[in-house]
C-alpha positions as CSV (number, residue, x, y, z in Angstrom):
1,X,84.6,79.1,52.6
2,X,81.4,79.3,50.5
3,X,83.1,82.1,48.0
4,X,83.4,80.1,45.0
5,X,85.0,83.7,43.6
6,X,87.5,83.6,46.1
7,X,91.1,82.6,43.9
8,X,92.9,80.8,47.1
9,X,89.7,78.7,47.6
10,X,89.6,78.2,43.9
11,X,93.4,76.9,44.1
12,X,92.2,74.6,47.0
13,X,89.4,72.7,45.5
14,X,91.5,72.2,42.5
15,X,94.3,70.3,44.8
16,X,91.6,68.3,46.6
17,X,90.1,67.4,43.3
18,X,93.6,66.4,42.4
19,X,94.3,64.3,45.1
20,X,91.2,62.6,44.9
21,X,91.4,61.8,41.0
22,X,94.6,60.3,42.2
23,X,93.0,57.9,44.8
24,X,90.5,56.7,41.8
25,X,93.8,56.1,39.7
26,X,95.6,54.0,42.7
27,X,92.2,52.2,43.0
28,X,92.1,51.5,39.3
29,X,95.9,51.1,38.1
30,X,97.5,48.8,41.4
31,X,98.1,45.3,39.6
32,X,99.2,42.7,42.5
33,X,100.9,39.8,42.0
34,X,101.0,36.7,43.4
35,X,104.0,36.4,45.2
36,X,103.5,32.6,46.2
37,X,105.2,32.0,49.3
38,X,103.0,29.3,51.0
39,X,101.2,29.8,54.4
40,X,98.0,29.8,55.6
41,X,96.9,33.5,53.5
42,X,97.7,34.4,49.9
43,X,100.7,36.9,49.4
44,X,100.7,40.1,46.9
45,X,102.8,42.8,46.1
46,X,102.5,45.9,43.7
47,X,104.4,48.8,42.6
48,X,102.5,52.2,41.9
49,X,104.0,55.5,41.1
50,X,101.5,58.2,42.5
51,X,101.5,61.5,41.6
52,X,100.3,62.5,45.4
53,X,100.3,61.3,49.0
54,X,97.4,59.2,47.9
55,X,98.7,55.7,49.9
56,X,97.9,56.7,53.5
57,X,94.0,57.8,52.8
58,X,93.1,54.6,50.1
59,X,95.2,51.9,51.9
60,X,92.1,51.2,53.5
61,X,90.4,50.3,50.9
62,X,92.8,47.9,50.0
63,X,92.3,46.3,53.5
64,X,88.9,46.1,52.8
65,X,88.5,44.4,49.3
66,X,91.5,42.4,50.1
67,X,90.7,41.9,53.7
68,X,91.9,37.8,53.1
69,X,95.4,38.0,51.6
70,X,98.5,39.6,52.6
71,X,99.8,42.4,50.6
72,X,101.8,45.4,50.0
73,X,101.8,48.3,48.0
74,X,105.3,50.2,47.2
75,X,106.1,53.4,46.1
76,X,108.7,56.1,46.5
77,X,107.8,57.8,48.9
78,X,105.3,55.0,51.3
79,X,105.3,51.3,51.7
80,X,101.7,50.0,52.6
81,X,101.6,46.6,54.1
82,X,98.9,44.5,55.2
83,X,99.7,41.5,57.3
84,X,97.3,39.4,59.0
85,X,94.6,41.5,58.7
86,X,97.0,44.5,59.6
87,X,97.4,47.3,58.3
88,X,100.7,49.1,58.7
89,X,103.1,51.7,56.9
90,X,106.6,52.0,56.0
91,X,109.2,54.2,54.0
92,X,109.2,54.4,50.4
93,X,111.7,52.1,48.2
94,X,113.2,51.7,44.9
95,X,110.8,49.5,42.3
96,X,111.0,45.7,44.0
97,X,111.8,43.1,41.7
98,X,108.4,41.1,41.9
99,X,107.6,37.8,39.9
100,X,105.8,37.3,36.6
101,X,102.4,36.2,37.6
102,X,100.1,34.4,35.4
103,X,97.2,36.8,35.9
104,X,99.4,39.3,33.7
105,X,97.8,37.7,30.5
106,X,94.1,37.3,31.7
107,X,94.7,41.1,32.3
108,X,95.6,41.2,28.7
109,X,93.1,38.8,27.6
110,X,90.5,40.8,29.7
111,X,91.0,44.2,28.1
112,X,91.8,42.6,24.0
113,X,88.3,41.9,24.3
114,X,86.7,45.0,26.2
115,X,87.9,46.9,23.6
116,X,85.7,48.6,20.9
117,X,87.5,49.5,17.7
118,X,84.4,51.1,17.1
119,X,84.4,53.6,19.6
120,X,88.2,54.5,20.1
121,X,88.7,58.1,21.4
122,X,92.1,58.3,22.2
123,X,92.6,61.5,24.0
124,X,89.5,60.3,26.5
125,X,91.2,56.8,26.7
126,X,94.7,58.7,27.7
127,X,92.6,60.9,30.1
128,X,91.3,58.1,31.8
129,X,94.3,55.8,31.8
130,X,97.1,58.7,31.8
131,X,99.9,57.4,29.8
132,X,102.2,57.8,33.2
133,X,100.5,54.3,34.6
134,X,101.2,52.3,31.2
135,X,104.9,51.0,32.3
136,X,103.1,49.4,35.3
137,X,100.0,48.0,33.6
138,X,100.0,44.8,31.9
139,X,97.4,45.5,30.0
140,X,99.0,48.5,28.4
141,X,101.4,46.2,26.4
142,X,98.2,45.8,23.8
143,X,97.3,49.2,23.6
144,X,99.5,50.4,20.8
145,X,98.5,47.6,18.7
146,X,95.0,47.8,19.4
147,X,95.0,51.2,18.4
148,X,97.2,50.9,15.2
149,X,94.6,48.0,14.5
150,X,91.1,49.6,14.9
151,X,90.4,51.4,12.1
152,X,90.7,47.8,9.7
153,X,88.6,45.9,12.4
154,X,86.0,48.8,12.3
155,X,86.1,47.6,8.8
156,X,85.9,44.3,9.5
157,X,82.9,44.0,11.8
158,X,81.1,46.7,9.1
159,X,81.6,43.8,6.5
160,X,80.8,41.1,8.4
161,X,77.6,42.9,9.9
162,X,74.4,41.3,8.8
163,X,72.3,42.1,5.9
164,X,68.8,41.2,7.1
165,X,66.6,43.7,7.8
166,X,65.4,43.2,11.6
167,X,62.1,41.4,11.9
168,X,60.2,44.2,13.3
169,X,61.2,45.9,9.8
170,X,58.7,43.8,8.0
171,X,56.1,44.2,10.8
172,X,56.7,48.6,10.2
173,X,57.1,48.2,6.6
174,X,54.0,46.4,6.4
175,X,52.1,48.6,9.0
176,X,53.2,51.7,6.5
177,X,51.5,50.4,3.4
178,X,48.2,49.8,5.0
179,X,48.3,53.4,6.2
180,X,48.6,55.0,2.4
């Protein structure tokens, strides 16, 4: 087990690493929504599309951030559901049809502003946020545009940058003249 040389070890890792960078994405890309149906708990539902048999293993962490709501998690293949404070699994199913939910556009809002024109590197950004998860991000809506609009608000904040020197520049600039 400690060959790294060995090829069908080599295969293995690579598979676990897989699996794992697809836990990360369920922890990152599951949106809920509020699903509003009254009672004593809030009530969520979300739709994610893994690449793996990721829901099993990270379901618990669900239980644990969101240990005071009800929720569920669908995908093809597993339905995770949490239910007063337990935890329970059922087959997969088609894409429900859940309900708008108004946290959609602070989602939006949220990641208008996070974004830095300035530092855009699209091919990272798609690594990190494969393009597979945009259909069920509401965030993702915005990327196009943001992108098609960087290079002009790179511009923008250049021009509106200020043009006074900082005021330790007087301080240096002063400190440099004494020394000639």
């Amino acid at each position: 087990m400690q060959d790294r040389a060995d090829r069908d070890l080599a295969m293995q890792r690579q598979m676990e690493k897989a699996v794992h960078r697809c836990q990360h994405k369920m922890k990152a890309f599951v949106r809920f929504r509020d699903l509003r149906q009254g009672g004593d708990r809030r009530s969520f539902a979300a739709w994610f599309e893994p690449t793996h048999h990721t829901v099993e293993p990270t379901a618990p962490f669900f239980a644990r951030r969101f240990a005071d709501m009800d929720w569920m998690i669908a995908t093809p293949d597993v339905t995770a559901q949490f239910v007063d404070s337990y935890l329970s699994f059922h087959p997969g199913q088609p894409k429900p049809d859940l309900p708008d939910d108004a946290a959609e556009a602070l989602w939006g809002t949220y990641f208008c502003n996070i974004f830095n024109p300035a530092r855009l590197k699209v091919n990272a950004m798609t690594s990190e946020m494969p393009k597979k998860y945009w259909k069920n991000l509401p965030e993702a809506a915005h990327i196009k545009d943001l992108i098609a609009g960087a290079e002009a608000k790179v511009r923008e904040m250049r021009d509106n940058a200020p043009t006074l020197p900082p005021a330790r520049a007087a301080r240096i600039t002063k400190r440099l003249r004494k020394d000639d």
